[in-house]
MDAnalysis code that builds the backbone (N, CA, C; Angstrom):
import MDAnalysis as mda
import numpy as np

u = mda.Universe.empty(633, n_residues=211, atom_resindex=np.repeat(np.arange(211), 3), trajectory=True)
u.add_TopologyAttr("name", ["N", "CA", "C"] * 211)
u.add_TopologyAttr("resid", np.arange(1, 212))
u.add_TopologyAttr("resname", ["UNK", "UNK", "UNK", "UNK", "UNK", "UNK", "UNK", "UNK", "UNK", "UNK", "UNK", "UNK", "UNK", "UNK", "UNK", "UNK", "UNK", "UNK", "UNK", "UNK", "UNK", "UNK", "UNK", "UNK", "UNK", "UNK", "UNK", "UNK", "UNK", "UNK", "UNK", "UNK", "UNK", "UNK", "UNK", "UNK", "UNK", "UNK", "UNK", "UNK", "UNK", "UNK", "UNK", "UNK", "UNK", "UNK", "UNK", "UNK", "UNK", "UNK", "UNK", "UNK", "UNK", "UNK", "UNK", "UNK", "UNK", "UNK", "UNK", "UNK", "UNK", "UNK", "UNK", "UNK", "UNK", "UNK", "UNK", "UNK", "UNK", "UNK", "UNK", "UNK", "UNK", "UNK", "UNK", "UNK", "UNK", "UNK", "UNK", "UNK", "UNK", "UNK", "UNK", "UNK", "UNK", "UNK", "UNK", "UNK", "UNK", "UNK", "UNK", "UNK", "UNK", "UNK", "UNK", "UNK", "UNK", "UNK", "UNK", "UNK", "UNK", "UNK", "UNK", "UNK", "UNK", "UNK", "UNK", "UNK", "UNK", "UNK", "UNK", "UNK", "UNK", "UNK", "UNK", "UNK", "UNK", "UNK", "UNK", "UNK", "UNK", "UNK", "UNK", "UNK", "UNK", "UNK", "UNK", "UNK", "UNK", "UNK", "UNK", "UNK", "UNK", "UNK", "UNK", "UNK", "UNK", "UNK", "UNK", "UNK", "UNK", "UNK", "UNK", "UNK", "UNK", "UNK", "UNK", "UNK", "UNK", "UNK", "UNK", "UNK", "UNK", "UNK", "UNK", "UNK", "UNK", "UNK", "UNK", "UNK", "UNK", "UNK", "UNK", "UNK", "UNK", "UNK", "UNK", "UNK", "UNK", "UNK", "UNK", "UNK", "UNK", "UNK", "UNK", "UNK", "UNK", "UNK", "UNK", "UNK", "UNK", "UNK", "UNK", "UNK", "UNK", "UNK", "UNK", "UNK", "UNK", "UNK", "UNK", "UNK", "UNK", "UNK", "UNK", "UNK", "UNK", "UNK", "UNK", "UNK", "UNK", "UNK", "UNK", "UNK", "UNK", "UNK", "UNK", "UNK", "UNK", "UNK", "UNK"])
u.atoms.positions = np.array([
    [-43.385, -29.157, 10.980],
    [-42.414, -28.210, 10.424],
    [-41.214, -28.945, 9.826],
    [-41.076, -30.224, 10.778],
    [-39.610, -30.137, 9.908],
    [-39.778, -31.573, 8.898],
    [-41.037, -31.899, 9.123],
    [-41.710, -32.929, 7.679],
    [-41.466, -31.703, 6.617],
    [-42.145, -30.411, 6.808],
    [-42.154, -29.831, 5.405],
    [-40.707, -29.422, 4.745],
    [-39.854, -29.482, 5.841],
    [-38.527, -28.572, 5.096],
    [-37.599, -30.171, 4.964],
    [-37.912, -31.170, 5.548],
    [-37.932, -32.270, 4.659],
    [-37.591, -32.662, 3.510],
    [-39.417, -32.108, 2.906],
    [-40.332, -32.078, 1.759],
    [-39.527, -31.454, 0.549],
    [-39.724, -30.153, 1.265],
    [-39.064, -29.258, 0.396],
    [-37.559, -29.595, -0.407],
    [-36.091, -29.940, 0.735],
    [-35.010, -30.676, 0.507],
    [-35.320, -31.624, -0.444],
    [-36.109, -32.319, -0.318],
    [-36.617, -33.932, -1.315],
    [-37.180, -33.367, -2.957],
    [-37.669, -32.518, -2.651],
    [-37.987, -31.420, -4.150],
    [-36.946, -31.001, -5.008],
    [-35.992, -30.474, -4.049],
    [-34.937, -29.640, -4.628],
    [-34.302, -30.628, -4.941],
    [-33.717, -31.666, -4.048],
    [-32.693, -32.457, -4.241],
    [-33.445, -33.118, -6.061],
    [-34.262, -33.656, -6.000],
    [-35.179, -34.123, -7.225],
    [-35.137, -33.871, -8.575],
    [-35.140, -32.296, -8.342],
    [-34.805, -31.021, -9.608],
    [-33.750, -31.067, -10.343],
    [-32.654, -31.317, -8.975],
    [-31.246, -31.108, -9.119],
    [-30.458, -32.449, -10.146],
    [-31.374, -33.665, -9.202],
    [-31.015, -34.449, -10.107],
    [-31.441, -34.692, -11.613],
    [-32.797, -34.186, -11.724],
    [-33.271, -33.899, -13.378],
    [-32.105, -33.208, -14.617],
    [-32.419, -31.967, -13.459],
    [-31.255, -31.072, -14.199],
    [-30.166, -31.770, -14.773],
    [-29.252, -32.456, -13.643],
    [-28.543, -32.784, -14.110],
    [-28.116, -34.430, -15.227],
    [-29.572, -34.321, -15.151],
    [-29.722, -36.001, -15.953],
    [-29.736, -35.598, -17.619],
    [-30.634, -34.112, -17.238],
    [-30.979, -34.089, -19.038],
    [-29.884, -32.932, -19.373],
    [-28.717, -32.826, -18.478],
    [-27.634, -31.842, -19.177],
    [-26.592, -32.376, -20.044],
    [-26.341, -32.001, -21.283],
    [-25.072, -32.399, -22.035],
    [-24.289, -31.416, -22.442],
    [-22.794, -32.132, -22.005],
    [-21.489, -31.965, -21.660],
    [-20.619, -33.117, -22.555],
    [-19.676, -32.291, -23.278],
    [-18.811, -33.013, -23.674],
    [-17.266, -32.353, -23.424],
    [-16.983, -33.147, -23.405],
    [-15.006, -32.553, -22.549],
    [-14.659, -32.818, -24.596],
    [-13.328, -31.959, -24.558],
    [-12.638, -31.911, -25.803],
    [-11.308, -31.860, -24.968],
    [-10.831, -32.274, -25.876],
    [-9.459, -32.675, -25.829],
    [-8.588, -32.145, -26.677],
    [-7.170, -31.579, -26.668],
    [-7.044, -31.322, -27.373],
    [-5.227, -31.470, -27.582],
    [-5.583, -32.291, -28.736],
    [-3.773, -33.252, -28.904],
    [-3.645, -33.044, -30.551],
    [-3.235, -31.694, -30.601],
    [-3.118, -31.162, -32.038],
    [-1.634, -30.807, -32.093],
    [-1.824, -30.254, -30.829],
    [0.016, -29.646, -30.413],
    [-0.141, -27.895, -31.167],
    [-1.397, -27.392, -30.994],
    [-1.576, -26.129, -30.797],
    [-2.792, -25.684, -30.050],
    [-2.575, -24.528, -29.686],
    [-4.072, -23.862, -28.495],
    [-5.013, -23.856, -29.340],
    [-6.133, -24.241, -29.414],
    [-7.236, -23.961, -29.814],
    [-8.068, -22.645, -29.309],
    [-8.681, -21.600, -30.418],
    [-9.156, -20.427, -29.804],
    [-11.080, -20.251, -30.035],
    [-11.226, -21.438, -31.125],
    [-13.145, -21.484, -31.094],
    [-13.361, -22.457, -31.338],
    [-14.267, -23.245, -30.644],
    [-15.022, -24.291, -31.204],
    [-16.015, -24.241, -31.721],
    [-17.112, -24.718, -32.430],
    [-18.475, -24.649, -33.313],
    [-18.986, -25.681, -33.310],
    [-20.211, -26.184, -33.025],
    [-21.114, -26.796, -32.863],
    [-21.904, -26.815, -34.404],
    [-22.117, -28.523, -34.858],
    [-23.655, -28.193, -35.546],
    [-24.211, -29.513, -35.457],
    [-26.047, -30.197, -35.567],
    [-25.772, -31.422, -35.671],
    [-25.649, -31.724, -36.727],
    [-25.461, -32.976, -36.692],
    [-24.571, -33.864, -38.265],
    [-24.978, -33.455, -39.237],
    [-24.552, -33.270, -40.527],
    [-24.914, -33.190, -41.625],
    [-25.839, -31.568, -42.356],
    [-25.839, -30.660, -41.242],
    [-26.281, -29.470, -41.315],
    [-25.408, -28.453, -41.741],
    [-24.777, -28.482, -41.170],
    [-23.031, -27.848, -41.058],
    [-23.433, -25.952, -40.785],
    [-24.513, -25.702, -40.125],
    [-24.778, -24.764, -39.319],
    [-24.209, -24.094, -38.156],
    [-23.160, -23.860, -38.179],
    [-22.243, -23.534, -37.156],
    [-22.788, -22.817, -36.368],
    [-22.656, -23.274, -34.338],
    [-23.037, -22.296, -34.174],
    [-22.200, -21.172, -33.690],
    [-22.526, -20.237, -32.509],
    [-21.488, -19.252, -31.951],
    [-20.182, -20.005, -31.888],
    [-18.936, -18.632, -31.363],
    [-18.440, -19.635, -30.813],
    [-18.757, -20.439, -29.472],
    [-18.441, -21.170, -28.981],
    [-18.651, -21.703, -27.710],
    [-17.852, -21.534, -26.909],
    [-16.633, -20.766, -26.879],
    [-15.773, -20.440, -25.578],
    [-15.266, -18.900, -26.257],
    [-16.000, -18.108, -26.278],
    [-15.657, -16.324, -27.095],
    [-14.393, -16.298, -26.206],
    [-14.071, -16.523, -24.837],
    [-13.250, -15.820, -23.969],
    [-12.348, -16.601, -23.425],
    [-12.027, -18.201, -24.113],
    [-11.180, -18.831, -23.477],
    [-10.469, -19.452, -24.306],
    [-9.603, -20.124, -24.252],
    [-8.361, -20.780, -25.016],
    [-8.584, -22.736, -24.309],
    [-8.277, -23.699, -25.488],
    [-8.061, -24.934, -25.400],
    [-6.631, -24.841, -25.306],
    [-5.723, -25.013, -24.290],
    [-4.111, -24.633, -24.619],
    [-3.646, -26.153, -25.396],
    [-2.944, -26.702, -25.717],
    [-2.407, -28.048, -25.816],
    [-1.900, -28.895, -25.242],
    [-2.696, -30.111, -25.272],
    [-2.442, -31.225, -24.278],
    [-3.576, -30.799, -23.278],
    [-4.146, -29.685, -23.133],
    [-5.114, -29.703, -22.400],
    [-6.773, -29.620, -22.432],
    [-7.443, -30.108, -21.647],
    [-8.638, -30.149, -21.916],
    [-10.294, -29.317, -21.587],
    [-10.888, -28.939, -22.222],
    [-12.166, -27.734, -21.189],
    [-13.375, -29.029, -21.877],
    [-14.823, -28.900, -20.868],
    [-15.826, -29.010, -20.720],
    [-16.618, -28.032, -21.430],
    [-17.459, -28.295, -22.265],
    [-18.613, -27.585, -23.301],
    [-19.846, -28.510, -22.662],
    [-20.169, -26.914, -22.869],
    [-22.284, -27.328, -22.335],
    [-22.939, -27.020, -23.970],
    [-23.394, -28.499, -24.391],
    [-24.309, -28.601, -25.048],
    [-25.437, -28.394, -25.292],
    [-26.126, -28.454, -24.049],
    [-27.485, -28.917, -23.816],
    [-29.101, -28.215, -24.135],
    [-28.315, -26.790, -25.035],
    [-29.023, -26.142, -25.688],
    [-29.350, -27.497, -27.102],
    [-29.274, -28.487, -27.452],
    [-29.659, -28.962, -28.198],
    [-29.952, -30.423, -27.924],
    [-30.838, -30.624, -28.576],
    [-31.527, -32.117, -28.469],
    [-31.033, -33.387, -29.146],
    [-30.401, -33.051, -30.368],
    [-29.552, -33.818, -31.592],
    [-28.622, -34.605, -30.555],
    [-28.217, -36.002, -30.833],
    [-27.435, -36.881, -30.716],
    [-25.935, -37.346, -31.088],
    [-26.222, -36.773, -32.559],
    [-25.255, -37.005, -33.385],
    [-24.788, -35.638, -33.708],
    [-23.331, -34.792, -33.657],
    [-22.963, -33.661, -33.484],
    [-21.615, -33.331, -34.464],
    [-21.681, -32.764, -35.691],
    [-20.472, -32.201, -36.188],
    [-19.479, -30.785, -35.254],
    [-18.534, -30.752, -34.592],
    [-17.585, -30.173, -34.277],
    [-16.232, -29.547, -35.170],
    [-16.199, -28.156, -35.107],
    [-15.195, -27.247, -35.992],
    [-14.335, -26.563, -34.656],
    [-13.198, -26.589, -35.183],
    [-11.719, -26.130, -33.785],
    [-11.135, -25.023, -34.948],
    [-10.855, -24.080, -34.508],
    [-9.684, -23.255, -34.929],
    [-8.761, -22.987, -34.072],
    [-7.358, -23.362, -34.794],
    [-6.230, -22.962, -33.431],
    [-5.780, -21.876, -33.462],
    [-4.619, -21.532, -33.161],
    [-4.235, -20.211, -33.285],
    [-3.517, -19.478, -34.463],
    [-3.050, -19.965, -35.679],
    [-2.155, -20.159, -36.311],
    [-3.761, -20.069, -37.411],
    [-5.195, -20.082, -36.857],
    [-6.362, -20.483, -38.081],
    [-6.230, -21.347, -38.987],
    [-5.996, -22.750, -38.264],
    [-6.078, -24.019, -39.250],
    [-7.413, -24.563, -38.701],
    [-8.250, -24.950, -39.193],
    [-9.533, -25.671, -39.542],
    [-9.113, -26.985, -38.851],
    [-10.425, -27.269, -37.759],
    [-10.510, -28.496, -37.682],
    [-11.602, -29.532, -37.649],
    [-12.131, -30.541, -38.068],
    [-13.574, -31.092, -38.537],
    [-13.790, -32.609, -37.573],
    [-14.708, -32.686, -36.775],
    [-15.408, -34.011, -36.314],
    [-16.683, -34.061, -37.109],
    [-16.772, -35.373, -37.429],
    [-17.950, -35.902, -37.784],
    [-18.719, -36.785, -37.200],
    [-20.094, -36.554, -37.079],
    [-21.159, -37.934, -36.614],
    [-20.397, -38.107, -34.864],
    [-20.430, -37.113, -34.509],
    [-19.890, -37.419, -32.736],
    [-21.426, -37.865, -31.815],
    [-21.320, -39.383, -31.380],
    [-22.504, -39.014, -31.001],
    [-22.163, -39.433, -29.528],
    [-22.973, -38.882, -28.747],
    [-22.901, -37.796, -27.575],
    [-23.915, -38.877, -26.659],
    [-24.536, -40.095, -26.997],
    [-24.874, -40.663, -26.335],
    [-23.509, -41.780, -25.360],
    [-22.844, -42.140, -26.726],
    [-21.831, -43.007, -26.534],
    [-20.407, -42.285, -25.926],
    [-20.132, -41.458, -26.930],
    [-18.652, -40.559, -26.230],
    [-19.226, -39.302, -25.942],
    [-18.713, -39.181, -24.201],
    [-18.585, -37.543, -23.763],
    [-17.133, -36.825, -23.914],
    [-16.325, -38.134, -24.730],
    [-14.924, -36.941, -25.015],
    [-14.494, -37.198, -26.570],
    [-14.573, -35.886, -26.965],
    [-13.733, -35.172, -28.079],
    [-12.085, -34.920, -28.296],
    [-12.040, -36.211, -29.010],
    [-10.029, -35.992, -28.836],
    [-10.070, -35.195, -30.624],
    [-9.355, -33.543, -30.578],
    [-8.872, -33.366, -32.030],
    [-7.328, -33.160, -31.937],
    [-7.083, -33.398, -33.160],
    [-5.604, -34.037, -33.431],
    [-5.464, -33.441, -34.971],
    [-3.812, -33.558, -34.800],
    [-3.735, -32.996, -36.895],
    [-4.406, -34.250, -38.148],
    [-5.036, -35.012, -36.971],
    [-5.724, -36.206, -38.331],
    [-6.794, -35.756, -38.807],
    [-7.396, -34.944, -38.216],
    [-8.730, -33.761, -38.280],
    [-8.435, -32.718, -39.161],
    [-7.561, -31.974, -39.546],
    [-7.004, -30.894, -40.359],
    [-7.804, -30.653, -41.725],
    [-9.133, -30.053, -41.758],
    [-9.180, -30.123, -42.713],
    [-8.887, -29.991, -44.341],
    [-8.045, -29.877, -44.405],
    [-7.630, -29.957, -45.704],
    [-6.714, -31.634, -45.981],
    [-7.106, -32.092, -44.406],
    [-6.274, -33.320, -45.095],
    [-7.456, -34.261, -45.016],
    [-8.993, -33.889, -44.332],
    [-9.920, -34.850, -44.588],
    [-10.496, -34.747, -46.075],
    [-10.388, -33.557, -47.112],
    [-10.300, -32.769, -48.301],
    [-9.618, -34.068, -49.107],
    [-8.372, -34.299, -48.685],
    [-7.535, -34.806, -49.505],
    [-7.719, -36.085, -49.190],
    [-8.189, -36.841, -48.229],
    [-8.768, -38.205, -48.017],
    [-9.703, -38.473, -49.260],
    [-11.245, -37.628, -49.136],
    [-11.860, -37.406, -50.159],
    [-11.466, -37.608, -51.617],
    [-10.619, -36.695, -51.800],
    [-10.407, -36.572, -53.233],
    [-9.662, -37.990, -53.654],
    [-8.864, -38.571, -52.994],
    [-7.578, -39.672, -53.039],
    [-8.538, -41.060, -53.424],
    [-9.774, -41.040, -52.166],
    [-10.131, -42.385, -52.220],
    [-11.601, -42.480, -52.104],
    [-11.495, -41.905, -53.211],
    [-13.404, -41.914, -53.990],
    [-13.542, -43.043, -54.469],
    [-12.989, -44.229, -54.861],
    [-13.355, -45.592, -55.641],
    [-14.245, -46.369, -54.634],
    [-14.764, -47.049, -55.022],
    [-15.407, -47.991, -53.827],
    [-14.610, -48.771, -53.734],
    [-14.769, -49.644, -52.395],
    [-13.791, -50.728, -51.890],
    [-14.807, -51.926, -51.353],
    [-14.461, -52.844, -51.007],
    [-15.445, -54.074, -50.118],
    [-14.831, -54.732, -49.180],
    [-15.047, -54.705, -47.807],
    [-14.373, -56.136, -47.101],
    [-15.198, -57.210, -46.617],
    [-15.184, -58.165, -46.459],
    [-16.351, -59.128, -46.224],
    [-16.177, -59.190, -44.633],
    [-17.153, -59.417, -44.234],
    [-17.280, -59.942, -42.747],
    [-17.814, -61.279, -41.803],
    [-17.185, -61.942, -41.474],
    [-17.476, -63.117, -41.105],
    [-17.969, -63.222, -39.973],
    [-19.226, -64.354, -39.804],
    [-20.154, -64.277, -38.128],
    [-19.613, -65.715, -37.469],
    [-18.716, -65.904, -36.877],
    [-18.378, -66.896, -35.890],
    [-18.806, -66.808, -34.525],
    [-19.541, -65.708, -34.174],
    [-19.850, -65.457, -32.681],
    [-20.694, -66.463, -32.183],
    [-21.288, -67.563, -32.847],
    [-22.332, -68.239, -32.526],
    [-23.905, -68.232, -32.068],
    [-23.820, -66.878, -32.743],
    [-25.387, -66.478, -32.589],
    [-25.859, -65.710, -33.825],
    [-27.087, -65.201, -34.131],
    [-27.079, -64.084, -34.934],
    [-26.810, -62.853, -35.214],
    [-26.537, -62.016, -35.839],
    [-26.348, -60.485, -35.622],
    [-27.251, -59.644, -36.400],
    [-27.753, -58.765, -35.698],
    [-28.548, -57.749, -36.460],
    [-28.311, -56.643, -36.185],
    [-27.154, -56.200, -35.968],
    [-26.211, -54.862, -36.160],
    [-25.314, -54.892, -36.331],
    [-24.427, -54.179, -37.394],
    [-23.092, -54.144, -37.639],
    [-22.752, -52.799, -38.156],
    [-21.216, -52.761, -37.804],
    [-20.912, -51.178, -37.788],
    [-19.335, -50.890, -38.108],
    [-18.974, -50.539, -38.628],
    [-17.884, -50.353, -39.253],
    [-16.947, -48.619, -38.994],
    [-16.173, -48.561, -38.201],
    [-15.937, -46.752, -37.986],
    [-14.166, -46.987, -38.002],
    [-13.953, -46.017, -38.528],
    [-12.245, -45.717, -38.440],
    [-12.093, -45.460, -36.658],
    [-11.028, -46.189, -36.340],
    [-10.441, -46.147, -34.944],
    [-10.341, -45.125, -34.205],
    [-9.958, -44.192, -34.801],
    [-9.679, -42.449, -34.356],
    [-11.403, -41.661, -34.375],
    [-12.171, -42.204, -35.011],
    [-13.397, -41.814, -34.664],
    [-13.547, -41.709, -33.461],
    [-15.309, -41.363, -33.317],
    [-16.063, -41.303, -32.090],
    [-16.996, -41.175, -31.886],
    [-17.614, -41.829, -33.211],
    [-19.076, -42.330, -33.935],
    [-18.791, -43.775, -34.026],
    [-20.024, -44.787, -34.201],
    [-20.087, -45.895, -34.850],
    [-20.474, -45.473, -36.270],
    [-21.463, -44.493, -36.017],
    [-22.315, -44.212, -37.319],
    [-23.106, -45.644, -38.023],
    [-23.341, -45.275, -38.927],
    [-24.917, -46.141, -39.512],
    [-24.889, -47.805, -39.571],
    [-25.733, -48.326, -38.759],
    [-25.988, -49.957, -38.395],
    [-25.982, -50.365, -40.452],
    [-24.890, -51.312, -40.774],
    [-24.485, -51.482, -42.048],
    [-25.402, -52.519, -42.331],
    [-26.398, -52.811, -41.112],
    [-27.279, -54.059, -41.805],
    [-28.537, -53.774, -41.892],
    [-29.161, -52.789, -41.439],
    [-30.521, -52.325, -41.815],
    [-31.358, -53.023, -41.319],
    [-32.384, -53.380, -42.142],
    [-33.318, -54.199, -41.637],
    [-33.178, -55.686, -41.814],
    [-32.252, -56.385, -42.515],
    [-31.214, -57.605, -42.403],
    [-30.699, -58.260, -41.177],
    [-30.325, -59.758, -41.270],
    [-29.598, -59.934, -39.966],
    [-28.496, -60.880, -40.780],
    [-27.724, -61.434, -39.907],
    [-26.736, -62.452, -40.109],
    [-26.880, -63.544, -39.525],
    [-26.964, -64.705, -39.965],
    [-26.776, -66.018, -39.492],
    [-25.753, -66.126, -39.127],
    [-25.289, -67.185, -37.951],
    [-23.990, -67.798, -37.440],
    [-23.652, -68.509, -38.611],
    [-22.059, -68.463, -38.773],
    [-21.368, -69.226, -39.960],
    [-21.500, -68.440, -41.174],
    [-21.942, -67.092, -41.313],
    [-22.322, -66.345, -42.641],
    [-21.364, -65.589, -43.002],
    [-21.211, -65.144, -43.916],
    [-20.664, -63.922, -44.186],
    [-20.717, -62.489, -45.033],
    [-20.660, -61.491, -44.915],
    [-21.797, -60.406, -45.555],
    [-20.103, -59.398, -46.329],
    [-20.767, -59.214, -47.266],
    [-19.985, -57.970, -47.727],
    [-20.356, -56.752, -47.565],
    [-19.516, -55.585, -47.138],
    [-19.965, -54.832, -47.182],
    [-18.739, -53.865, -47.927],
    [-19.551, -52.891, -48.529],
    [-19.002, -51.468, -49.654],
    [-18.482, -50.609, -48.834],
    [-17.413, -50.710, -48.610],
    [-17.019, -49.206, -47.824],
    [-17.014, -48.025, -48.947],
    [-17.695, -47.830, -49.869],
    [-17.872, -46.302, -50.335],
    [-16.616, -45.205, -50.576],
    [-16.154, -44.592, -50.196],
    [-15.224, -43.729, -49.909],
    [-14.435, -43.534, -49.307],
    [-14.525, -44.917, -48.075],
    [-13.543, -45.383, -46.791],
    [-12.259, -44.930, -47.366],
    [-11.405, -45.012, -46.256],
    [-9.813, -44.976, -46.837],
    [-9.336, -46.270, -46.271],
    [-8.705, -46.907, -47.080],
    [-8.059, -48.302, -47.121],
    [-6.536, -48.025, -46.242],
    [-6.121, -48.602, -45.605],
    [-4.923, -49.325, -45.072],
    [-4.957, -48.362, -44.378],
    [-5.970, -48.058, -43.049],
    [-6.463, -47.408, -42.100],
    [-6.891, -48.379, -40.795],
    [-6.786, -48.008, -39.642],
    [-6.833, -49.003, -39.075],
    [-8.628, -48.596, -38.222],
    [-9.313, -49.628, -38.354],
    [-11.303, -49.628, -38.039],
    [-11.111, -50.265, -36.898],
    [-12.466, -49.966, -36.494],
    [-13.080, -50.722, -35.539],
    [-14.571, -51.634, -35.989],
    [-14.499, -52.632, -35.609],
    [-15.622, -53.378, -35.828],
    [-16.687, -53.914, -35.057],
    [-17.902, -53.401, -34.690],
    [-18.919, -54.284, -33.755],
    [-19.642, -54.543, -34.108],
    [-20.400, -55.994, -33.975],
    [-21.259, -56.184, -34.384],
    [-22.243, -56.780, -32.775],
    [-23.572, -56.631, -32.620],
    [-24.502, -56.735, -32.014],
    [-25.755, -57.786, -32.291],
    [-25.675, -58.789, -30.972],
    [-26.734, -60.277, -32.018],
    [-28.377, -59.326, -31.243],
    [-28.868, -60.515, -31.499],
    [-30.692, -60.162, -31.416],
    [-30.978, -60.037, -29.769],
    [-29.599, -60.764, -29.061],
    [-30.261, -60.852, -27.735],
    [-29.521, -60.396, -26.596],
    [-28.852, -58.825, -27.282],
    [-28.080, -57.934, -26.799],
    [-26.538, -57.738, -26.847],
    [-26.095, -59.216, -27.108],
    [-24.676, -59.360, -26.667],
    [-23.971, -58.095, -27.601],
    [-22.705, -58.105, -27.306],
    [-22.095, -56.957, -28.160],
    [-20.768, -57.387, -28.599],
    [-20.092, -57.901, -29.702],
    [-19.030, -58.026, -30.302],
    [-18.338, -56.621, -30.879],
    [-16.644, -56.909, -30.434],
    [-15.871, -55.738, -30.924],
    [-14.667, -56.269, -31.126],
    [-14.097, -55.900, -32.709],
    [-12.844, -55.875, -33.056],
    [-12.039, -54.422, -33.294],
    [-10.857, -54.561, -32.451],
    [-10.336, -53.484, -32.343],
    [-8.830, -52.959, -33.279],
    [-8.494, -51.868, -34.091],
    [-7.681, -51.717, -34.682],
    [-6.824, -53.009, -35.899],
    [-8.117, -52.972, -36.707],
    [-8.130, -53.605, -37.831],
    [-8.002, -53.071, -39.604],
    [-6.274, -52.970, -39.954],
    [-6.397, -52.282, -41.147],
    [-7.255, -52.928, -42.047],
    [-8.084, -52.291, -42.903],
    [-8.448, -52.744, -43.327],
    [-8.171, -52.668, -44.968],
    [-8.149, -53.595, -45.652],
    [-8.057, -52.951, -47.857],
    [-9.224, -53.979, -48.537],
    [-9.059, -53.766, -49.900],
    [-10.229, -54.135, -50.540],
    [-9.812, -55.889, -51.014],
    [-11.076, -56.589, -50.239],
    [-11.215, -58.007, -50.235],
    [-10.888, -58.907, -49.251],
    [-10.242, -57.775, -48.081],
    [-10.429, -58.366, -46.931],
    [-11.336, -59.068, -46.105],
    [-10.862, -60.476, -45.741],
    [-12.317, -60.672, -44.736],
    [-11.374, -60.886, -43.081],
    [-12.607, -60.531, -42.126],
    [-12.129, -60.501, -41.150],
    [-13.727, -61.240, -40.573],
    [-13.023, -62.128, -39.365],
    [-13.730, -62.741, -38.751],
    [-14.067, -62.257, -37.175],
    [-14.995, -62.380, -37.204],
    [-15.716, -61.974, -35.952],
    [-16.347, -63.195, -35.028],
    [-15.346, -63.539, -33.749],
    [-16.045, -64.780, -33.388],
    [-16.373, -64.332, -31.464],
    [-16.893, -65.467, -31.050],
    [-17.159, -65.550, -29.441],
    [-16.230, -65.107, -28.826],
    [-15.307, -65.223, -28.422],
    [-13.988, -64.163, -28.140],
    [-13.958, -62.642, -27.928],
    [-14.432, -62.360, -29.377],
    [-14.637, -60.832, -29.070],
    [-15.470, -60.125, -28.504],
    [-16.536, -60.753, -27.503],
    [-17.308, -60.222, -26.916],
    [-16.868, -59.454, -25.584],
    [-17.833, -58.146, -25.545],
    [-17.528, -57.383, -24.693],
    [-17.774, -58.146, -23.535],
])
């Protein structure tokens, strides 16, 4: 008898931990310096909004609530905030493996990611230098205030030690301050932190910056 209720405990307990392995949760934050009254869900690049996700509650300011995701499988997650006052707010490429917290702020406003857009459509380039003493076959480039890396800038490419690669920032906004990691073949992980960056910059990446 008390092998089976044991058994049973060892089941449940089992479940419990499943459950809670394949549940996603992301905390938001919210440092706008107004209450937030809906959030919206879509993954990246869909822009499928869904319900709201809190019909009956308020994000006040400075403070933070927990969202259950886990109705979806997607990784990578666009996020929309309306505060109270109905100003628009936009995350991009949140991915949900790496960050479980959502900080929005008036740098999010959309009409001023609108006006990022429109301002700094030219392409730009900064070069990147491999001093880490090994190879790299990932590199990643994200504005600081992100909470994406977003897309490995080397593809199916790698980097030699002593090299250096250019890369197009596209539409980036210049004299912004990035983050930089790059990743060699045999796991290690390099990161440069709060690096403005403008066009023809090179920045070096050496042994030092390893995590």
């Amino acid at each position: 008898m008390k092998y089976r209720v044991k058994r049973k405990l060892l089941i449940l307990f089992s479940l419990f931990t499943l459950l809670k392995l394949f549940s996603q949760e992301v905390v938001v934050i919210n440092k706008t310096g107004f209450d937030i009254y809906n959030v919206y869900i879509s993954p990246s690049g869909l822009e499928q909004w869904s319900e709201d996700l809190q019909p009956f509650d308020v994000i006040l300011k400075d403070r933070y609530k927990i969202i259950d995701v886990s109705a979806y499988d997607e990784t990578y997650f666009d996020f929309r905030f309306i505060d109270i006052d109905g100003d628009e707010y936009i995350k991009k490429n949140v991915d949900l493996k790496l960050h479980r917290k959502v900080v929005v702020s008036l740098d999010d406003l959309a009409y001023v990611m609108d006006r990022i857009k429109e301002d700094f459509s030219d392409e730009w380039f900064v070069s990147i230098r491999n001093n880490t003493g090994v190879s790299i076959v990932e590199l990643y480039i994200s504005p600081h205030n992100s909470n994406s890396w977003g897309t490995n800038l080397m593809e199916n490419d790698y980097m030699e030690n002593k090299s250096t690669e250019q890369i197009s920032m596209g539409g980036g906004v210049e004299s912004i301050d990035y983050d930089i990691r790059m990743d060699s073949s045999e796991g290690a992980v390099f990161i440069k932190e709060n690096i403005p960056l403008n066009n023809n910059v090179t920045v070096v990446i050496t042994s030092s910056d390893r995590e």
